[in-house]
C-alpha positions as CSV (number, residue, x, y, z in Angstrom):
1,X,2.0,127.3,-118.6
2,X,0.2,124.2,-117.0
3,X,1.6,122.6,-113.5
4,X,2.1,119.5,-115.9
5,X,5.0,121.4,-118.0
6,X,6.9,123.0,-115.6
7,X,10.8,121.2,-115.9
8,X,13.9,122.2,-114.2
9,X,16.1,125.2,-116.1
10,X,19.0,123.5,-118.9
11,X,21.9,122.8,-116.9
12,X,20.1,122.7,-113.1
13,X,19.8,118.8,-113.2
14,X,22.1,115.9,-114.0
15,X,22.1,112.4,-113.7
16,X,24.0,111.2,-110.7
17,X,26.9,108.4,-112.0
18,X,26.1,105.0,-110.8
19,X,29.5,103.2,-110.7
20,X,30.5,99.8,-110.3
21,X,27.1,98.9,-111.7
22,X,27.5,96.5,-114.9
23,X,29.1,96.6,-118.2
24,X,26.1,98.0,-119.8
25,X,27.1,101.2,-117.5
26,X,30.4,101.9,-119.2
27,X,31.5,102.3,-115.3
28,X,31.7,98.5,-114.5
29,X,34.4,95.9,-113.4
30,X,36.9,98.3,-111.8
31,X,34.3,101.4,-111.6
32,X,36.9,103.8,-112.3
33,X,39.5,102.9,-110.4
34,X,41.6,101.5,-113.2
35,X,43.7,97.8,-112.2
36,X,45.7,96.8,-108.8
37,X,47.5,99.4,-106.4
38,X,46.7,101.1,-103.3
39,X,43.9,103.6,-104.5
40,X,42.0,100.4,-106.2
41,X,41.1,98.7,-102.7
42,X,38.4,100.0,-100.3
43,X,39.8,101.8,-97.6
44,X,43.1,101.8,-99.3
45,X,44.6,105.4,-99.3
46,X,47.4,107.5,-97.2
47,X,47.5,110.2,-94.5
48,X,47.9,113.6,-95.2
49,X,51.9,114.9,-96.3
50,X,52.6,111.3,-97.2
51,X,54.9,110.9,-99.8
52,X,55.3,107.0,-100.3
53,X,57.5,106.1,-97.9
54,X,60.2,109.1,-98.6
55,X,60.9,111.4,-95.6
56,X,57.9,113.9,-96.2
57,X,58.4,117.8,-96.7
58,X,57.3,118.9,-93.4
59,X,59.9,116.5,-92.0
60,X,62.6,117.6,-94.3
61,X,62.5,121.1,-93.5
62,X,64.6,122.6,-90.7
63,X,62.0,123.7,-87.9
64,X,62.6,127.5,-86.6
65,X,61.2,130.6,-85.2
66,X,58.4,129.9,-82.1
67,X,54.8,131.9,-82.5
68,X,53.3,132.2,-79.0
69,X,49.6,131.2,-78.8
70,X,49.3,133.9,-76.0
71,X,49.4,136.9,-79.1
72,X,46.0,136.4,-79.6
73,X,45.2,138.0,-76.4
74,X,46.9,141.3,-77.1
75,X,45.9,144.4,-79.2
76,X,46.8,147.7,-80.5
77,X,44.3,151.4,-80.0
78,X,46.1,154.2,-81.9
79,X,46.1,157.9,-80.7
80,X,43.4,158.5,-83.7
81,X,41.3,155.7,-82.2
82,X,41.1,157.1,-78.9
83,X,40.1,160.7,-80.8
84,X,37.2,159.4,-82.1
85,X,36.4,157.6,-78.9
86,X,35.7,160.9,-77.2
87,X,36.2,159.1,-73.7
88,X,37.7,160.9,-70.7
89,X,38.3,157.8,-68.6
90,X,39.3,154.8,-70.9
91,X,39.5,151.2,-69.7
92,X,39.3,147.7,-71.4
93,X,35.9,146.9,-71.1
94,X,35.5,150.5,-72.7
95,X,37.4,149.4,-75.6
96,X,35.1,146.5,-75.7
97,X,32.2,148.1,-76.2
98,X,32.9,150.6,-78.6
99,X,34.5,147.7,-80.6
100,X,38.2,148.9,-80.8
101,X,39.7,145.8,-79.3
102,X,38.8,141.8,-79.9
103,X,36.2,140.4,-77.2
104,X,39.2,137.6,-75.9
105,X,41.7,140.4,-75.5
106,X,43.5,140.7,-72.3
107,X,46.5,143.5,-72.5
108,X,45.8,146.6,-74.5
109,X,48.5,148.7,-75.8
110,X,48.4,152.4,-77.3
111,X,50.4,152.7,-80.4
112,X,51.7,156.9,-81.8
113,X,49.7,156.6,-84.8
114,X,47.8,159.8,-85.5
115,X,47.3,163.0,-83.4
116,X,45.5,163.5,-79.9
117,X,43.9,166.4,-78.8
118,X,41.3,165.6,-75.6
119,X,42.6,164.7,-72.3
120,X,42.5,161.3,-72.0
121,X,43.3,159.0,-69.0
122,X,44.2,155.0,-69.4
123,X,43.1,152.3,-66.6
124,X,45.0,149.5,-66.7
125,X,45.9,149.7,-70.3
126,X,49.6,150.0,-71.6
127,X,51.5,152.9,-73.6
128,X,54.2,153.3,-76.0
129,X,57.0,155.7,-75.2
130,X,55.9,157.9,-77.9
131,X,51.8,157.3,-77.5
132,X,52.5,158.6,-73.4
133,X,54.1,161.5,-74.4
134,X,51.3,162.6,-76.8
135,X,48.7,161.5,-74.1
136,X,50.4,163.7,-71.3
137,X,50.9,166.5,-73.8
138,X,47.3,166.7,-74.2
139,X,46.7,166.6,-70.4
140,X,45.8,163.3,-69.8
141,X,47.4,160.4,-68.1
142,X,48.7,156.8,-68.2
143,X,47.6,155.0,-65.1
């Protein structure tokens, strides 16, 4: 192999299309764009969800529900989570750390989901009915 044959693998290289650039091209005159209407001109195209002048989908549709932007904020720990944790005192920044909870969130809430055996005791983070009773059970505490 010399420096003066080395070529690009089958396939790796192909010609970019010139358009618009004689009739010898087979891409002259109308480069493409076939005769008249609105995607023939420069600058000539619509917005996104327009549907030539008909009232578009997103219109048509009845609107309902409402999604609060604040959700992202929140977050779940389950019992098991806390297990595994092996935490006495527990606390957001806790949850943090140990990666359990999104960076952004704000209000922390433990969810019944699996079974808890250490005492445990939650600073400033919420409890479900049944997640307290399993906590107190196992002789911690919901603060």
């Amino acid at each position: 192999m010399e420096l003066n044959g080395i070529k690009p693998g089958e396939g790796a290289k192909h010609y970019k299309r010139r358009v618009g650039r004689g009739i010898g091209s087979g891409i002259g005159k109308t480069a493409g764009r076939g005769h008249k209407g609105q995607k023939s001109r420069a600058g000539g195209y619509h917005k996104v969800g327009f549907e030539g002048g008909q009232m578009p989908m997103q219109r048509r549709l009845p609107k309902r529900g409402f999604k609060s932007h604040n959700l992202k904020f929140n977050a779940e720990v389950t019992l098991s989570a806390l297990e595994q944790l092996g935490l006495a005192e527990v606390d957001l920044l806790a949850l943090k750390t140990a990666g359990l909870v999104g960076q952004i969130a704000k209000n922390v809430k433990v969810i019944k989901s699996g079974e808890l055996t250490k005492a445990v005791k939650l600073n400033g983070i919420g409890a479900t009915a049944g997640a307290k009773a399993a906590i107190e059970a196992a002789g911690g505490a919901v603060a």
